[in-house]
N, C-alpha and C positions, 0 to 999 in steps of 0.2 A: 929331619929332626935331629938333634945333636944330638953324641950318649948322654946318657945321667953321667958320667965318672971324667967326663972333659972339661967342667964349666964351672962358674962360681959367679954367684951374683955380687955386683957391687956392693962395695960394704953401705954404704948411703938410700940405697932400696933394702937393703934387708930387715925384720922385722925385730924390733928392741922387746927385752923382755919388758920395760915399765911401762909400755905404750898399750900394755892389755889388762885387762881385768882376772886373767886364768894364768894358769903355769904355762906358758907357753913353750918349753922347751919338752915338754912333755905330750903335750898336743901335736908336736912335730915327731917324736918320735914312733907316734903310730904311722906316718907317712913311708912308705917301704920304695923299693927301688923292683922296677919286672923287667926281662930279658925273655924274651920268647924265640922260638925257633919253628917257624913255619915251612913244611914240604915245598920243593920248588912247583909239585904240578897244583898244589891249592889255587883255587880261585881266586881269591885272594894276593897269591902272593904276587902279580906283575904290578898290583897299584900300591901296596902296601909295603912290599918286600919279604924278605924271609926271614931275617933278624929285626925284632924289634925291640925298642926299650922306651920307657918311661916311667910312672909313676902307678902306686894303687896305696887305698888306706884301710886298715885293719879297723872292720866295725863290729868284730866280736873278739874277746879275747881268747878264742878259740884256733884262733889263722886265719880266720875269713875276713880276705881281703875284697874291698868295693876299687874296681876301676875301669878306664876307657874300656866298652868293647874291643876297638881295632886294633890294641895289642896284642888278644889275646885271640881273636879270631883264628880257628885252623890252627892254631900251634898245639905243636905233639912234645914240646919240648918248654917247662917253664919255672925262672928259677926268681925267688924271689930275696930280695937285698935287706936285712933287718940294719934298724938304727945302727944297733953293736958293730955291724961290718960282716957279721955271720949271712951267708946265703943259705937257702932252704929248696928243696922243688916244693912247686907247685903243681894244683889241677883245675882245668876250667868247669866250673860247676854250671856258671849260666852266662847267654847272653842272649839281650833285648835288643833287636831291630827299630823298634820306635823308639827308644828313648837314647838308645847308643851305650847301656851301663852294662858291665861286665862283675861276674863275679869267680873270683877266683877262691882255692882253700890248701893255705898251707900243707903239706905231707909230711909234717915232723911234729911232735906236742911240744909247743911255746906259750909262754905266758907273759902277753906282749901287753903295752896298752891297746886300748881302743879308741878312736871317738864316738862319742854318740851321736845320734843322727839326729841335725836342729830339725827347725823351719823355714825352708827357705823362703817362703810367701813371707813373711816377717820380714825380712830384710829390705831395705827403702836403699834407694838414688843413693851417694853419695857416704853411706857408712863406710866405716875403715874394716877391711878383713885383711889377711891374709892366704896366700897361694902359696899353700907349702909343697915343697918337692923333695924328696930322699937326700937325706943328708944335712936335717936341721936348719937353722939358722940358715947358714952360709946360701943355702941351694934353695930360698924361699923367698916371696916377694911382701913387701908391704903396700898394700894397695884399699882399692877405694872400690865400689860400685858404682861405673858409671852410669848402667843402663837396664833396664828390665824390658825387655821386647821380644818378638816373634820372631825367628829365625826360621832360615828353610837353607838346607844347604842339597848341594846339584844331584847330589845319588840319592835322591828319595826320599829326602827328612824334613822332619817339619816340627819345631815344639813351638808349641802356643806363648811361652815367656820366658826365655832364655836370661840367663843373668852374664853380664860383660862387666869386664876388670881391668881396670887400669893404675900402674903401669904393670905391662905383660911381661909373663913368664916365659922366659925365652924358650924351656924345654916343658910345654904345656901339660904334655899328653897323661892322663891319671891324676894331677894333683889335685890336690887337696884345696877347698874354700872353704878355711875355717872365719867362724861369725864370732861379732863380740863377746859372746858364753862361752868359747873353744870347743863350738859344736861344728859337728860337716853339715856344711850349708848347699855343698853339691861337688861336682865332677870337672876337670878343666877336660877339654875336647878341643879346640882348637885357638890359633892366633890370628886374628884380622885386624885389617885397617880403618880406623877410622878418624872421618876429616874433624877434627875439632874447629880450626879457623883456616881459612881459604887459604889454600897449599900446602897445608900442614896437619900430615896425614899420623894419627897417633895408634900405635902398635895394642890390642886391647887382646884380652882373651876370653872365648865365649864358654861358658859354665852349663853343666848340663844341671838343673835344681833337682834336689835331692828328695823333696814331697814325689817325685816320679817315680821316686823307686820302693816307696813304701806300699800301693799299688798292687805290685807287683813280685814284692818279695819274696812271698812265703811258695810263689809259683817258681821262680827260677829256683828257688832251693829245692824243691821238689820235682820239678821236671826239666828243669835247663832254661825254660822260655814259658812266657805269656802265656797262662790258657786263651781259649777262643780261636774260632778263624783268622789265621796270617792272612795281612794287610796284600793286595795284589804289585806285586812287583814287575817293573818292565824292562829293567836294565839298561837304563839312558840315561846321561848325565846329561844336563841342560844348563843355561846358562841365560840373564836376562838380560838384553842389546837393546836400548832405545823403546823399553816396552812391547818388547819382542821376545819369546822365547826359543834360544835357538839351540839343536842339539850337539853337544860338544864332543861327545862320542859314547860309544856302545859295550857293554862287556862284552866280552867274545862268548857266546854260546846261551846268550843271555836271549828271554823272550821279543825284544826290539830289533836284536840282527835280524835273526829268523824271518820277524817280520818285513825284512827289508828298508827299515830307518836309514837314516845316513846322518852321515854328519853334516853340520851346516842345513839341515832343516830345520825350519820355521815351524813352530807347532803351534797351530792354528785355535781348536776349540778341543773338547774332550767331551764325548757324543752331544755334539751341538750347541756344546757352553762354551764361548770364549773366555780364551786364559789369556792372561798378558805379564802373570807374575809368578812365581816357583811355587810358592805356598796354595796359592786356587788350584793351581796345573796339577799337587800331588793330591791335595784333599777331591778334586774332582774326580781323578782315579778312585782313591780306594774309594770312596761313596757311592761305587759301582759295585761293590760286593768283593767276599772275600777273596783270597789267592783263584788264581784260573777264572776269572771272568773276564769275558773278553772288551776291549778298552779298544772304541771306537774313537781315532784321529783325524783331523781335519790337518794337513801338509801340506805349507809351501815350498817348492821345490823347482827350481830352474822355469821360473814363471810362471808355475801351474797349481796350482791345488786339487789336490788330490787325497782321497779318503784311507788311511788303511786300517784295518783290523790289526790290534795287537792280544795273543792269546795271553792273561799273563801267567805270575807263575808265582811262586814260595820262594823267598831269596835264599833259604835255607838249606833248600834241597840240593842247591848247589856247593854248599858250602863241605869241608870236611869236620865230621863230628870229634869231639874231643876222646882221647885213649887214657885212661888209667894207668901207670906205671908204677 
């Protein structure tokens, strides 16, 4: 992912103040810039890195900022970037493994704007938003909804109706999806490709919807994370090859090595129910009960099928918890 402080979007994508119904230059100014500094031994840090940067947006005029978890995963160090130019530290208050949102809370007293939080179920196909990124104007996208669908991505995730934008925001990670009210309508998380006409693959960006985090809020402010039993984690990234699900590799220390997974295994059924797609394959897991239930495999492997037991485990327990400074 490129820094926030290197790029600038064409002037031709960026979003005109008269093309909105709200102040828009003010809706953009709640969007902040984050700089994280992850431990080199974190779990975390060989897929991730140790320096990371991207976007979060101020949903309280208090410094509480909403954005990606994976920025802010395991960092002991975090500094955030105000419209003005002024930087502040920050402190990781919470993060959600299902849904991927992070919350962060300024360390300084500011009197920032905020956005309010829309509804993202409200929004339909083809509406005009914008994908704001730190730094106003210049560093934001004018874009459209092209897609409302299920998403499942390799390390474990699954949301039921993800929202996709196009045209994509080159530096994705934390921005801002403001709706035609100049409300947050959700979280940008990643860039993918999609075919629109044969051979011509179009750059989109997938949205994490912001009704997910209402849920779940008044938990992460209060405890860091979701009440209830964590979901059963195995630490496999998988991959789907011809309606086949093949394993693409293992976290290191992670419940799957242990169990002796490998890469380039076929994962067959998941106790006795055949998978053939990423989204079955994880809900079949956790519908086994919570963290630590053990997750019966069906594995093809160098011509053989073979059964294994996976113990799982709390992805969290691995993770390093946040420090106050």
């Amino acid at each position: 992912m490129p820094s926030v402080s290197d790029w600038k979007i064409p002037t031709p994508a960026q979003p005109k103040p008269g093309d909105y119904g709200y102040d828009l230059d003010r809706a953009l100014a709640a969007v902040v810039g984050l700089r994280t500094i992850v431990p080199p031994d974190a779990f975390t840090a060989e897929t991730l890195g140790t320096e990371r940067a991207g976007h979060g947006v101020f949903i309280r005029d208090n410094g509480l900022v909403l954005t990606i978890g994976y920025l802010i995963t395991e960092a002991e160090t975090i500094w955030i970037t105000l419209f003005d130019g002024r930087s502040v530290p920050g402190h990781v208050i919470g993060y959600d493994q299902e849904t991927g949102f992070g919350l962060v809370q300024a360390l300084a007293r500011l009197e920032v704007p905020a956005l309010e939080l829309g509804q993202s179920a409200a929004i339909s196909t083809g509406e005009r938003v914008v994908v704001g990124g730190a730094g106003g104007r210049a560093r934001s996208v004018a874009a459209r909804i092209v897609a409302k669908q299920e998403f499942a991505g390799y390390w474990e995730y699954v949301l039921d109706e993800a929202i996709f934008t196009a045209p994509a925001h080159p530096n994705w990670g934390g921005t801002a999806l403001i709706g035609p009210s100049g409300d947050l309508l959700g979280i940008g998380s990643l860039q993918l490709q999609h075919v629109v006409d044969k051979d011509q693959p179009q750059n989109i960006n997938m949205i994490v919807p912001i009704d997910l985090l209402k849920p779940i809020f008044d938990d992460l402010m209060k405890a860091g994370r979701r009440s209830g039993p964590p979901r059963p984690w195995l630490g496999l990234y998988a991959t789907e090859v011809e309606r086949r699900l093949v394993v693409v590799g293992l976290a290191e220390r992670g419940p799957a090595k242990k169990a002796d997974l490998r890469q380039g295994d076929i994962v067959l059924s998941v106790a006795g129910k055949e998978v053939r797609d990423l989204a079955s394959f994880f809900r079949r897991i956790w519908a086994l009960g919570p963290a630590g239930v053990e997750v019966p495999l069906a594995i093809y492997r160098d011509g053989e099928t073979i059964d294994v037991r996976v113990k799982s485990s709390e992805r969290n327990r691995f993770l390093k918890s946040p420090s106050l400074h």
